[in-house]
C-alpha positions in Angstrom: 15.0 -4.5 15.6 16.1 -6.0 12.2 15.4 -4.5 9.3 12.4 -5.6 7.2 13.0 -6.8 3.5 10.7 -9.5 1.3 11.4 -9.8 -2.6 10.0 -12.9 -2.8 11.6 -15.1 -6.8 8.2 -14.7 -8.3 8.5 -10.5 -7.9 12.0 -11.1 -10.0 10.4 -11.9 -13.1 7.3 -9.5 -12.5 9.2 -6.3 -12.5 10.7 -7.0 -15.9 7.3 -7.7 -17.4 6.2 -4.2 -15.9 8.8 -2.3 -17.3 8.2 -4.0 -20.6 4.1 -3.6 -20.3 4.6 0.2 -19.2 5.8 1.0 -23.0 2.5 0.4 -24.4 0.0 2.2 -21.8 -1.0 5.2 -21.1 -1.3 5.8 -17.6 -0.2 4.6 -13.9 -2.7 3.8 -11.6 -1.0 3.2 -8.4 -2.7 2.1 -5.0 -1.4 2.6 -1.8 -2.4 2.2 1.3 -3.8 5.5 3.6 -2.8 4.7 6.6 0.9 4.8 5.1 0.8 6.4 1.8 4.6 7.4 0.7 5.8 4.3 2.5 3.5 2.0 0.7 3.9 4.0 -2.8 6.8 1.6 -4.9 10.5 3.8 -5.6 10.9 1.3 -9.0 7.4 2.1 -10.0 7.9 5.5 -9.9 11.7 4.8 -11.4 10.0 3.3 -14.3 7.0 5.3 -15.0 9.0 8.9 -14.7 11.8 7.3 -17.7 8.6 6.1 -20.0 7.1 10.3 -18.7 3.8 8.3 -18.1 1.2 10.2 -15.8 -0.2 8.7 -12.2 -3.3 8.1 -10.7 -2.6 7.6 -7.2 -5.4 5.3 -5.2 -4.9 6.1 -1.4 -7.1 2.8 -0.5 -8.5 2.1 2.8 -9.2 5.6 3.6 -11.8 4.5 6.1 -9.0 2.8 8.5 -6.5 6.0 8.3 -7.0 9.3 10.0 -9.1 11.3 8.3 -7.4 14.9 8.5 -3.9 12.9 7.3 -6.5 11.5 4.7 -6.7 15.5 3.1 -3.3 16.4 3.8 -1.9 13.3 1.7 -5.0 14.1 -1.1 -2.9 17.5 -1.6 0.5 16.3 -1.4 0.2 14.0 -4.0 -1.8 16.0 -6.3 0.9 18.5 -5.9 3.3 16.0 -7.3 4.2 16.6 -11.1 2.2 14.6 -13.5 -0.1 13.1 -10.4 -3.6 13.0 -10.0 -5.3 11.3 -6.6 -8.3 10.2 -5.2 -9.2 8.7 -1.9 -10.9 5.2 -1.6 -13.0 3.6 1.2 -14.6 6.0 3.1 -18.4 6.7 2.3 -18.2 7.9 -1.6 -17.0 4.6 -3.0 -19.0 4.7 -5.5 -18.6 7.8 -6.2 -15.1 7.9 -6.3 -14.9 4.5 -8.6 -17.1 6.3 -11.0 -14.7 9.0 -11.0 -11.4 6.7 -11.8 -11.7 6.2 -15.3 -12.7 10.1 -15.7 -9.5 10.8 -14.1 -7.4 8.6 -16.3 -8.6 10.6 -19.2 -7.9 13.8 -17.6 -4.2 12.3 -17.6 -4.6 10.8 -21.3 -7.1 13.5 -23.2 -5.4 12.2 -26.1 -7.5 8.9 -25.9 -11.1 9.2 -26.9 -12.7 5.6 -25.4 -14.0 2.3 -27.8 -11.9 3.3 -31.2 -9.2 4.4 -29.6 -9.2 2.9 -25.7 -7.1 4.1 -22.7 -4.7 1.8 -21.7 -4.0 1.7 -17.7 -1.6 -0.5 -15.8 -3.2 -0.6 -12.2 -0.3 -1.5 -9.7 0.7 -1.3 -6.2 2.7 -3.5 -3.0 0.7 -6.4 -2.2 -2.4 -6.7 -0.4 -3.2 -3.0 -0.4 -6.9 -3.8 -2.2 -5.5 -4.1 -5.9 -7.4 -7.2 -7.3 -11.0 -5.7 -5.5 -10.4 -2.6 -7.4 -9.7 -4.6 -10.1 -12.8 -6.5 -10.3 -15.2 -3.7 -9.1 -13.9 -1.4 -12.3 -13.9 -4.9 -15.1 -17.5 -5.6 -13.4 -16.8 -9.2 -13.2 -14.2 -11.7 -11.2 -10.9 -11.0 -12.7 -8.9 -11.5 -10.2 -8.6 -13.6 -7.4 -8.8 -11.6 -3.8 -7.2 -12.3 -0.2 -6.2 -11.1 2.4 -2.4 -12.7 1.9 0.0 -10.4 0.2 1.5 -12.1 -3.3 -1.6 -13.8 -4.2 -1.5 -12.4 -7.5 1.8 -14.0 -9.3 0.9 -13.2 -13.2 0.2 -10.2 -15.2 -2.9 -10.1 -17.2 -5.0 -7.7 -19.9 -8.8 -6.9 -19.2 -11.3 -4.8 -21.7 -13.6 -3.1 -19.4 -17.1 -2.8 -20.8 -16.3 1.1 -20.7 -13.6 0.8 -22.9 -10.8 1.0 -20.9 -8.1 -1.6 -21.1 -6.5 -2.5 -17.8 -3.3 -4.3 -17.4 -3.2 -6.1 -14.4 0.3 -6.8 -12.3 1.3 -8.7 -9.2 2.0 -7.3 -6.2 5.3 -5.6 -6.5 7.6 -4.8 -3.6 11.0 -3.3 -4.2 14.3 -5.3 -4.0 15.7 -3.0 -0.6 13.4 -1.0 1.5 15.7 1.7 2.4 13.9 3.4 4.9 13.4 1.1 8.3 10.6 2.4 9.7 8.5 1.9 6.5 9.5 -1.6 6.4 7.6 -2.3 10.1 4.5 0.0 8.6 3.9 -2.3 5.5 4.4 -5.5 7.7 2.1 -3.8 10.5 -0.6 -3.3 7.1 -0.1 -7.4 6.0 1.8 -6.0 2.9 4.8 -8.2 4.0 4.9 -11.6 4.0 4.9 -13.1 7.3 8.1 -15.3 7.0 10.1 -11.9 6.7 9.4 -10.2 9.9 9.0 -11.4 13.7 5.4 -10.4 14.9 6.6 -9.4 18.4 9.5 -6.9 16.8 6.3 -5.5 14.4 3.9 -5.6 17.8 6.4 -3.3 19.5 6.7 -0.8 16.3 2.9 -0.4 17.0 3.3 0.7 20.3 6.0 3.0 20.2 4.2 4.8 16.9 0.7 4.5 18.3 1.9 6.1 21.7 3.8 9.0 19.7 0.6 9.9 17.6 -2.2 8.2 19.1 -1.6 7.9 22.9 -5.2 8.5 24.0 -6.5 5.8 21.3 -3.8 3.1 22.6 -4.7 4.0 26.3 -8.6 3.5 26.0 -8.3 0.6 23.8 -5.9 -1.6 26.4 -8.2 0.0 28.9 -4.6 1.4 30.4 -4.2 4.3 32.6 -0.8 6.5 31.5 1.6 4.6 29.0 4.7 4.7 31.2 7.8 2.9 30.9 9.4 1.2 27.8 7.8 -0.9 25.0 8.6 -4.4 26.8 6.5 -2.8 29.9 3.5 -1.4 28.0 3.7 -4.7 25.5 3.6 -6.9 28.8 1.1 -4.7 30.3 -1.2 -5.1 27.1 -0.9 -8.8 27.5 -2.2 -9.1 30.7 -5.5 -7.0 30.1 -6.4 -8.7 27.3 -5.9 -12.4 29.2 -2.7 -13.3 26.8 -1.4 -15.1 30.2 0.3 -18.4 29.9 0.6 -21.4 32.6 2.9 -20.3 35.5 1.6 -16.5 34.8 3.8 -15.6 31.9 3.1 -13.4 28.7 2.5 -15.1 25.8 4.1 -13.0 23.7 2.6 -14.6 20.3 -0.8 -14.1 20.9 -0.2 -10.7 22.5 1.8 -9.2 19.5 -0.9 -11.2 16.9 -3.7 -9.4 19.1 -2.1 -5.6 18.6 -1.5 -6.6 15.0 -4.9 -7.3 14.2 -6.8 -4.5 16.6 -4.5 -2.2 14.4 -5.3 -3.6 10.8 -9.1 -4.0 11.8 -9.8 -0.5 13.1 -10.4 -2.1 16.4 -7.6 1.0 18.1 -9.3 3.5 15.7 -8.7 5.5 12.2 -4.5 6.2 12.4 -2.3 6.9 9.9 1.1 6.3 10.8 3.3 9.0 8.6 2.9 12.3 7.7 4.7 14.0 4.6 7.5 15.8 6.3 8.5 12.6 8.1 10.4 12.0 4.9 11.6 15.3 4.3 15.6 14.1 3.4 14.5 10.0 3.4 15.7 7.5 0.6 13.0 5.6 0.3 14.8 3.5 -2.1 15.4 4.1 -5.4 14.8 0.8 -7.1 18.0 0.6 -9.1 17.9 -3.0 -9.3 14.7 -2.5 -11.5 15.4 -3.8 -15.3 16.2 -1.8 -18.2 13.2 -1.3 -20.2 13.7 -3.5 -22.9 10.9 -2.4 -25.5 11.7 -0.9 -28.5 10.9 2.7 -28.9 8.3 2.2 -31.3 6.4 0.2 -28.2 4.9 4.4 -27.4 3.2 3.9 -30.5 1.2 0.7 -29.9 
């Protein structure tokens, strides 16, 4: 399999207007994705916000597709993390946990008091891991346009919340070089990749092999398949023909197959799985984002 990198020219001139916005706010809030937390959490983000010492809110987003004991074990790891509060979003409390995101922020920033002197928060995250939704739930109002196509977004913009709050807004930022291959086939098995950078069949038999290492009995019932012997091409071609993906002449169609697994796994169709636990990246570079810009604020910007 080839590795997966996407960086498309719009994400160029992005990350420079990040770095440059991070000097006048207050806090981080970062989204990821649950069902692959560390590898959807952005290395340049994290580059940028540790030199401006800016706290985090990590989002851990779609909560109610990923595993829900990885779901507490990720909650702790990051919240162990220096500087770093998180919440979970998705399952059954949304609204209770929305309501909490702006108490949280403040937690981070006690310094800011609300309408005379208003928190400043730059919400970010990878594409398509449910940024603009938050977005709009926490402004009240359409603010942002929402699909389900990573790099919709293409422009930062500023929002007043009627609470007081002002939120800065950011496209969908990937890094220039995902270090770490198997992260690369987790974000394009989420949709946080674009499709022109990765070959759905390659990503179809990532799924495989990491649903039969963590989820075997899931995969097994959902292909309606009775042991899960043999290599990935066999249990791939095997998947095909049980769900009727069977060209003229009696051959695989491998397209629809791997666009079939792809979407059972993004749907919940296979069932709630994360696919990465923390010590999986005990000793991984992730990538560090050293491409990012220099911040090029002055350093009065703090005080704005």
């Amino acid at each position: 399999m080839m590795a997966i990198q996407w960086f498309p020219g719009h994400m160029h001139v992005a990350r420079k207007k990040v770095a440059e916005t991070l000097a006048k706010v207050d806090v981080v809030i970062e989204i990821v994705d649950a069902r692959m937390p560390l590898s959807s959490s952005n290395p340049m983000i994290e580059k940028l916000r540790m030199h401006r010492q800016r706290p985090a809110l990590k989002i851990l987003n779609k909560a109610d597709l990923a595993d829900p004991a990885l779901n507490k074990i990720w909650l702790e790891w990051f919240r162990a993390q220096p500087g770093t509060e998180a919440i979970l979003l998705g399952e059954d409390n949304k609204q209770e946990a929305l309501k909490r995101i702006p108490q949280l922020c403040l937690k981070l920033a006690p310094f800011r008091t609300g309408v005379e002197k208003p928190l400043r928060a730059m919400i970010m995250g990878i594409p398509n891991v449910g940024k603009s939704t938050l977005l709009n739930t926490l402004a009240q109002r359409k603010v942002a346009k929402v699909a389900d196509t990573p790099g919709v977004t293409k422009s930062q913009q500023r929002i007043e919340t009627l609470g007081g709050v002002i939120l800065y807004d950011t496209p969908g930022l990937m890094w220039p070089k995902v270090e770490h291959e198997p992260s690369g086939f987790r974000l394009a098995l989420g949709g946080s990749i674009g499709r022109n950078a990765y070959d759905e069949v390659e990503v179809a038999y990532f799924a495989i092999e990491a649903l039969k290492a963590r989820y075997p009995a899931e995969l097994m019932k959902r292909y309606k398949l009775p042991d899960l012997d043999g290599e990935v091409e066999a249990l791939f071609e095997r998947i095909g023909r049980k769900r009727g993906a069977v060209m003229a002449g009696g051959l695989i169609d491998e397209q629809k197959t791997a666009d079939l697994i792809i979407t059972d796994y993004r749907s919940k169709a296979i069932g709630r799985m994360t696919l990465e636990t923390p010590d999986d990246f005990i000793g991984v570079d992730l990538g560090s984002g050293e491409d990012a810009p220099p911040d090029t604020l002055d350093e009065n910007a703090d005080e704005l």
